[in-house]
SEDREN-455310 format. One record per residue (C-alpha): residue in three letters; x, y, z. Coordinates in steps of 0.1 Angstrom, whole numbers, m for minus. Each point is the difference from the previous one (the first is absolute). Layout:
! SEDREN-455310
{atom 'ALA',{X,Y,Z}} ...
//
This chain:
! SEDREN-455310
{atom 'UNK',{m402,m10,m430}} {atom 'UNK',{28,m8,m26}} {atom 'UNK',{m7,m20,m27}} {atom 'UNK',{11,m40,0}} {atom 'UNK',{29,m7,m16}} {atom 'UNK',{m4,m26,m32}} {atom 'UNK',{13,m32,10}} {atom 'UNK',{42,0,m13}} {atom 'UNK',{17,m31,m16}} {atom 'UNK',{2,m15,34}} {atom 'UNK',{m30,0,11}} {atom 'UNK',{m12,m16,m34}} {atom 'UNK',{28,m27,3}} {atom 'UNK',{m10,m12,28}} {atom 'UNK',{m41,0,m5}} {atom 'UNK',{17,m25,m34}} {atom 'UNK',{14,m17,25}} {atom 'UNK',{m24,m11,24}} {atom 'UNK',{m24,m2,m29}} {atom 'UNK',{23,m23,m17}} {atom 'UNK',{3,m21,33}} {atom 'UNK',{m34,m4,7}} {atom 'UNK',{m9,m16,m31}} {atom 'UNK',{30,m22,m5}} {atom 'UNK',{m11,m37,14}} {atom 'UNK',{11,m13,27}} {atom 'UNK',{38,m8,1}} {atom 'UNK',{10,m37,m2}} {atom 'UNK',{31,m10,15}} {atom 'UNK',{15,m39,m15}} {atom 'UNK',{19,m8,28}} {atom 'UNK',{m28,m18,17}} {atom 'UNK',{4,m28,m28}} {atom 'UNK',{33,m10,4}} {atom 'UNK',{m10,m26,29}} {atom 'UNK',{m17,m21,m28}} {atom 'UNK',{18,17,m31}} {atom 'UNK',{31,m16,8}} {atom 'UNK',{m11,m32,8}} {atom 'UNK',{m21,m1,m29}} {atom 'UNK',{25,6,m26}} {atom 'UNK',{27,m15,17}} {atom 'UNK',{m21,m33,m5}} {atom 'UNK',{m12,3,m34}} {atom 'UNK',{36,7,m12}} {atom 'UNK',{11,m27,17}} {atom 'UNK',{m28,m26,m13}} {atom 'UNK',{6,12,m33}} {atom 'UNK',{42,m1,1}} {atom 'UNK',{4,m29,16}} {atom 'UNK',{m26,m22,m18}} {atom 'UNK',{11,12,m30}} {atom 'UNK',{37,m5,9}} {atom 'UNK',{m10,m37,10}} {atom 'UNK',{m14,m7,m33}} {atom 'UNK',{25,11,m25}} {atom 'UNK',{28,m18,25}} {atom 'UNK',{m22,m31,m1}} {atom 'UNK',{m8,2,m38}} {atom 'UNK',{36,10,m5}} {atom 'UNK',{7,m34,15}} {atom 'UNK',{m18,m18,m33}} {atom 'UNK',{m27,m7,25}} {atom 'UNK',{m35,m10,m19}} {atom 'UNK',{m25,27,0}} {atom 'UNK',{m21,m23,31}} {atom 'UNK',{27,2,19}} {atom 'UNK',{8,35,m3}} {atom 'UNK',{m39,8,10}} {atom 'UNK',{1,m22,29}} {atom 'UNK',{33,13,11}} {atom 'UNK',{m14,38,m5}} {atom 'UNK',{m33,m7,21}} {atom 'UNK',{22,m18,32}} {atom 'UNK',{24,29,m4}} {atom 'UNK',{m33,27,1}} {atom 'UNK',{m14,m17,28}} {atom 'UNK',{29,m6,23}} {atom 'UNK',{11,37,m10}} {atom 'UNK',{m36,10,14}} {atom 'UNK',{4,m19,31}} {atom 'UNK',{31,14,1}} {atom 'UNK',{m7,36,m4}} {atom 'UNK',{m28,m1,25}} {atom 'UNK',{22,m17,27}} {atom 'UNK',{28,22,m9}} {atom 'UNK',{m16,34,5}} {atom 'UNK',{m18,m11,31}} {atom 'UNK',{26,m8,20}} {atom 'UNK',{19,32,m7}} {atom 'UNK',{m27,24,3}} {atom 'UNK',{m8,m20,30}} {atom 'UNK',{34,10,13}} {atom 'UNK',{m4,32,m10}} {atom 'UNK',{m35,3,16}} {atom 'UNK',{18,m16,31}} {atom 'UNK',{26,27,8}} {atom 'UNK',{m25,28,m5}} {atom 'UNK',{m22,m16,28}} {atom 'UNK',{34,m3,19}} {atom 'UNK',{4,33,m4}} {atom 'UNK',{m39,12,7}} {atom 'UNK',{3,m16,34}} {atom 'UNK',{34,13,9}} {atom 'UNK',{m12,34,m8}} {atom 'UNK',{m34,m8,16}} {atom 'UNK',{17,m4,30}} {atom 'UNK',{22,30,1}} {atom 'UNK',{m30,18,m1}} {atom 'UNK',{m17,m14,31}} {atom 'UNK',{36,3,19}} {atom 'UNK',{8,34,m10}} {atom 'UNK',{m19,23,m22}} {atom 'UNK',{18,30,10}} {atom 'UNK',{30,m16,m17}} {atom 'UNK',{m22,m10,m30}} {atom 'UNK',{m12,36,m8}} {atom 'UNK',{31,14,3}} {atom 'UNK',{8,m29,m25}} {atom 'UNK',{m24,10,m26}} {atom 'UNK',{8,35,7}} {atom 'UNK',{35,m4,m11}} {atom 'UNK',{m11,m18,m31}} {atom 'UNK',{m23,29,m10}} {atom 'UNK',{29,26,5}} {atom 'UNK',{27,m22,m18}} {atom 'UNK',{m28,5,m33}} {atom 'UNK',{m1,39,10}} {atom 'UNK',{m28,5,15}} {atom 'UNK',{6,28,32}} {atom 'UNK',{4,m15,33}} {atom 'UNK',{m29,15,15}} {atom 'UNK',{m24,m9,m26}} {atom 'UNK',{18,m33,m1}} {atom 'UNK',{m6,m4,35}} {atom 'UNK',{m38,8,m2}} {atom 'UNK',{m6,m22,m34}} {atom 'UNK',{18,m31,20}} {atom 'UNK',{m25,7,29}} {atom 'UNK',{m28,m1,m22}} {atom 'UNK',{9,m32,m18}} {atom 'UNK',{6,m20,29}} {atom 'UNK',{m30,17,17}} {atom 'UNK',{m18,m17,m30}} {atom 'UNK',{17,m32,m6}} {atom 'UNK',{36,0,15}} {atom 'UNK',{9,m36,m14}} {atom 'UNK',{m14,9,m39}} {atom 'UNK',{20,31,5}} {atom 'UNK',{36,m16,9}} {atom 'UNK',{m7,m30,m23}} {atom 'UNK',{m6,23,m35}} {atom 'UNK',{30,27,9}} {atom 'UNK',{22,m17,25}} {atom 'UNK',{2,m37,m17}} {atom 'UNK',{m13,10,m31}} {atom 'UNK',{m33,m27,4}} {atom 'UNK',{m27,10,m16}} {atom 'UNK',{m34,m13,m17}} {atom 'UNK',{16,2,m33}} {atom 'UNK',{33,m20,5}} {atom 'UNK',{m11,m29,26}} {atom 'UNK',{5,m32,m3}} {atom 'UNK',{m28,m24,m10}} {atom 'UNK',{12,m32,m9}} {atom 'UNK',{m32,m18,m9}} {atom 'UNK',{m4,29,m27}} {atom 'UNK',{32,m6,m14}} {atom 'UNK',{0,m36,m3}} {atom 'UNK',{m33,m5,m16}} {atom 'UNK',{8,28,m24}} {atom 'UNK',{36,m16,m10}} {atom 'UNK',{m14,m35,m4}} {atom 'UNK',{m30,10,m20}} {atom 'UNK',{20,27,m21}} {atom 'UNK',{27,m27,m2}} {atom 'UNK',{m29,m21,m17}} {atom 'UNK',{m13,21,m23}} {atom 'UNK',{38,4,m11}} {atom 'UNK',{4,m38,m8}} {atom 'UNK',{m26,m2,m23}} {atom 'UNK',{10,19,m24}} {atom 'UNK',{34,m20,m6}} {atom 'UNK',{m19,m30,3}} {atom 'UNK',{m28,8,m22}} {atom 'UNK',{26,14,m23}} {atom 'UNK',{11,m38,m3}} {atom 'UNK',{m30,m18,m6}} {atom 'UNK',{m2,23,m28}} {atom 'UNK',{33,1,m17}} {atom 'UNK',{6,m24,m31}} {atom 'UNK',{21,m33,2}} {atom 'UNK',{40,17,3}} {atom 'UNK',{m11,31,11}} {atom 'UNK',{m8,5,37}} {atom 'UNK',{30,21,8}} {atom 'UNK',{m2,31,m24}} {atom 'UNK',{m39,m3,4}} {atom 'UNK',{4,0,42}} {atom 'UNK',{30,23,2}} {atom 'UNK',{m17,30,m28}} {atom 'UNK',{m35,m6,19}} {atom 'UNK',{13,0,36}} {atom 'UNK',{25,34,m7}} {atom 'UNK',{m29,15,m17}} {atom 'UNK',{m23,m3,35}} {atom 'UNK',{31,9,15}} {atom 'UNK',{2,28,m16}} {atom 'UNK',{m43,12,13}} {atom 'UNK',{11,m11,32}} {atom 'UNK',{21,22,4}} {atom 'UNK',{m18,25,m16}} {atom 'UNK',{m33,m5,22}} {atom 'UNK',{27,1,29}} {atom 'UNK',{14,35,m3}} {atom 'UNK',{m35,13,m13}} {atom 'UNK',{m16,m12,34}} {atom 'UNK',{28,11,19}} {atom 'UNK',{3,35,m21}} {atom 'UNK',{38,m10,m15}} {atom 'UNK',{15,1,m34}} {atom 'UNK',{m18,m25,m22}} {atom 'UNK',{26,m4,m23}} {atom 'UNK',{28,0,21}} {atom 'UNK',{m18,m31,21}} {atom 'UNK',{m11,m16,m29}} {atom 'UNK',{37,m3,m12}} {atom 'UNK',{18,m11,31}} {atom 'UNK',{m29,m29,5}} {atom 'UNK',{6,m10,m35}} {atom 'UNK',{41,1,2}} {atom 'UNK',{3,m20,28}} {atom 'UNK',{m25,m22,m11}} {atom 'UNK',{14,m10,m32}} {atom 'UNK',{30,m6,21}} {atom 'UNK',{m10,m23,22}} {atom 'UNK',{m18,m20,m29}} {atom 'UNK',{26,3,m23}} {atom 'UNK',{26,m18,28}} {atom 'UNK',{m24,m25,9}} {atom 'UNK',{m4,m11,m35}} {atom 'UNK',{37,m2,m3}} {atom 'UNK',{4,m18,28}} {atom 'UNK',{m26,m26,m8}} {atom 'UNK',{12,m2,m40}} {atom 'UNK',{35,m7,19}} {atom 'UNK',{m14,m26,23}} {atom 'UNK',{m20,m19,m26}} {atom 'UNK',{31,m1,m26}} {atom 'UNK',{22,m16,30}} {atom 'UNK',{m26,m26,12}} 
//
């Protein structure tokens, strides 16, 4: 009997390999977040922006400091309302054309599901997969679940990406909260003649995280998010306080 060959620098590799892939954890994918991700920062950033831009308007104006607080909390709480209302409605819609679309396609499939596989079979050969196997993986999905499988690859529905509007409104309003508060506890705290450079370095600074807690929870740039938050923050406060400075000389 000949003798066994040593293992070469192949066979090594790949033992590494499969080594290496057995004790890595689990992989975890981020895309699952961006239902409430988006929602979630889209309504802190906009608590903290637009409160913030309401107050140095407001104190720009030569307001009293009572006013600008009381003008700051209606402003947080319509924006809430706002928010909640706002992103219900269009995830709604949104939700609303997928179901559209899961009954249009749930009724192709009970009139002709010949037509249906040869469908899905197409799509599967357009990404390069051989007709044959195509064919037989298309058969095997619909065998399965023929709806799942034409919502995910032919209208691109999936557990990830649909609509929940009730998720999204909650999140917005009470994200759009949390936002407020730091403008408006930023002015209860400012000294007399102070309120906007306190408000407008406090609210770019949490600007600034929230973009940073953003891209970390969505895997992006930090630094890159952080600074386009902040730009267009100081922006928008910077006009607003013009614009209330201008109002207030003129009345």
């Amino acid at each position: 009997m000949p003798n066994a060959q040593p293992p070469g620098p192949t066979s090594e590799r790949s033992q590494t390999d499969a080594a290496d892939c057995t004790d890595r954890e689990a992989e975890v994918h981020l895309s699952g977040r961006v239902g409430w991700l988006r929602a979630a920062v889209l309504g802190a950033n906009d608590g903290i922006l637009s409160t913030a831009s309401l107050i140095s308007g407001v104190a720009a104006a030569e307001s009293s400091s009572t006013s600008v607080l009381i003008a700051g909390v209606a402003g947080a709480v319509a924006g809430a309302m706002s928010m909640a209302a706002g992103e219900y409605v269009s995830v709604s819609s949104q939700a609303d054309t997928e179901n559209a679309d899961l009954e249009r396609e749930r009724r192709e499939l009970d009139d002709c599901p010949g037509c249906e596989l040869d469908e899905l079979t197409d799509i599967y050969t357009s990404r390069g997969v051989e007709p044959a196997l195509a064919r037989q993986v298309a058969a095997q999905l619909m065998a399965k679940d023929a709806l799942g499988a034409h919502a995910r690859d032919e209208l691109g529905i999936s557990e990830i990406s649909v609509a929940r509007p009730l998720q999204a409104a909650f999140t917005s309003a009470a994200t759009f909260v949390s936002g407020a508060a730091m403008p408006l506890l930023a002015t209860v705290l400012a000294p007399q003649g102070t309120i906007i450079p306190v408000v407008t370095v406090a609210s770019l600074l949490c600007l600034a995280g929230l973009g940073a807690i953003g891209a970390k929870a969505g895997g992006a740039n930090i630094w890159r998010a952080a600074l386009r938050v902040v730009s267009w923050g100081a922006l928008a406060m910077a006009l607003t306080a013009g614009i209330g400075a201008l109002v207030g000389t003129s009345l």
